[in-house]
N, C-alpha and C positions, 0 to 999 in steps of 0.2 A: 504494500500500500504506500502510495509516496502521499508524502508532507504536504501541505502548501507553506515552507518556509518564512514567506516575508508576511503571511499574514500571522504569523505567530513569531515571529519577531518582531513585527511592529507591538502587539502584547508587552513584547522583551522589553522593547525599549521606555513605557511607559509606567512597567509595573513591574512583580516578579514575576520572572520563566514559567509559562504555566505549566511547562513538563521537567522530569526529572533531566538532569543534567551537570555540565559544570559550561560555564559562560562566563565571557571577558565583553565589555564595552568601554568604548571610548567617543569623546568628541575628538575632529578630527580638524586641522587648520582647510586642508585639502585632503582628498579624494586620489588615492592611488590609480595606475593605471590598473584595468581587469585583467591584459593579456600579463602585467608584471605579478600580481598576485598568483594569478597562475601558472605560471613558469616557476615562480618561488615553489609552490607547493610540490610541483613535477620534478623539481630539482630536488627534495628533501627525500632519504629514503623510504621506500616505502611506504609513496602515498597513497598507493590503493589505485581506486578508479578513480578519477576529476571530474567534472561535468561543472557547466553554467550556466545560470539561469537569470532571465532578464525579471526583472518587475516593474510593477509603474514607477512613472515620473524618472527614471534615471538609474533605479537603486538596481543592482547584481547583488548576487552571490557566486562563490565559487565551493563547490560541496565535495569533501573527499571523503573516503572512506578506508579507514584500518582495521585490522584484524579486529580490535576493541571496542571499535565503535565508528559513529557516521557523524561529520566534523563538517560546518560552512563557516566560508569567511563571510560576511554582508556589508556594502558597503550604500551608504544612503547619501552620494555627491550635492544632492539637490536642497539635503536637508538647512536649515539653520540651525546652528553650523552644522556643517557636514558629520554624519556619524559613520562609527565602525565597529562592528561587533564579529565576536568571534564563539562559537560554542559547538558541543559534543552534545548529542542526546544520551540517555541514557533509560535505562530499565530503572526505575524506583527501590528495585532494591541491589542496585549494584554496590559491589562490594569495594567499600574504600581503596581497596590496591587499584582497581582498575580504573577509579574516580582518580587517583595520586597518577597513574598513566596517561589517562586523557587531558588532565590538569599540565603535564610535562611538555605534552603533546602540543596540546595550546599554545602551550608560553613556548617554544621552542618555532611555532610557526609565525607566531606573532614579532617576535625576536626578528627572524627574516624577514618579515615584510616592511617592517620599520628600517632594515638594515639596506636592503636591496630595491625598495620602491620610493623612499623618498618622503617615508612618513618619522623623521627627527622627531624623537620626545614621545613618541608613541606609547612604548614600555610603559612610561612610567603614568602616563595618564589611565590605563584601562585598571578598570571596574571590574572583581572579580565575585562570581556568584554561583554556589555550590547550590543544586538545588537535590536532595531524595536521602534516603532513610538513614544512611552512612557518612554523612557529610562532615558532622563534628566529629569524625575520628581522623578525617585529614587536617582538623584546625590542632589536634593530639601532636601530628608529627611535624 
């Protein structure tokens, strides 16, 4: 069954994640290029399949998938200011270790696309939100 991503990200960005998960948001000065996000992902090992998906007014995502779980970057150029979110779905009762891998995962693409697209100061602005049954045992480690 697929998603309809940006209408439950637009949720994301206004309230909590209505689904189990781990997610990063940020405000953004500018808007990355799509094909640079993408190539960052395709360059990192092991990123699964890629695929991208248009939505209104401007916004993409770029959606990949790991062994552990299914990961989009979303990127909202048109917003005021411009936003960027990053997040993993997850089962509600995933288990902490695999919540501490998709969290790594995150941080480790989000690192690159700040690095390689042009997005300076990125890191350190994103908003980070553990969402399902396990969660405070990654705030433990």
């Amino acid at each position: 069954m697929r998603r309809a991503p940006f209408a439950l990200l637009a949720l994301v960005a206004a309230c909590a994640p209505p689904k189990p998960g781990y997610f990063q948001f940020a405000e953004i000065e500018a808007a990355p290029e799509q094909a640079c996000v993408r190539q960052t992902i395709e360059s990192l090992a092991d990123p699964g399949s890629v695929s991208v998906q248009e939505g209104k007014g401007g916004d993409w995502i770029v959606e990949y998938t790991r062994d552990f779980g299914r990961f989009g970057v979303q990127v909202s150029p048109k917003a005021t200011p411009p936003f960027f979110a990053h997040y993993a779905w997850a089962d509600p009762e995933t288990p902490a270790t695999a919540l501490r891998q998709m969290r790594e995962r995150l941080r480790e693409v989000t690192r690159a696309v700040q690095d390689r697209c042009g997005l300076a100061g990125l890191v350190a602005r994103v908003k980070e939100q553990c969402v399902g049954a396990h969660c405070a045992e990654l705030e433990a480690h």
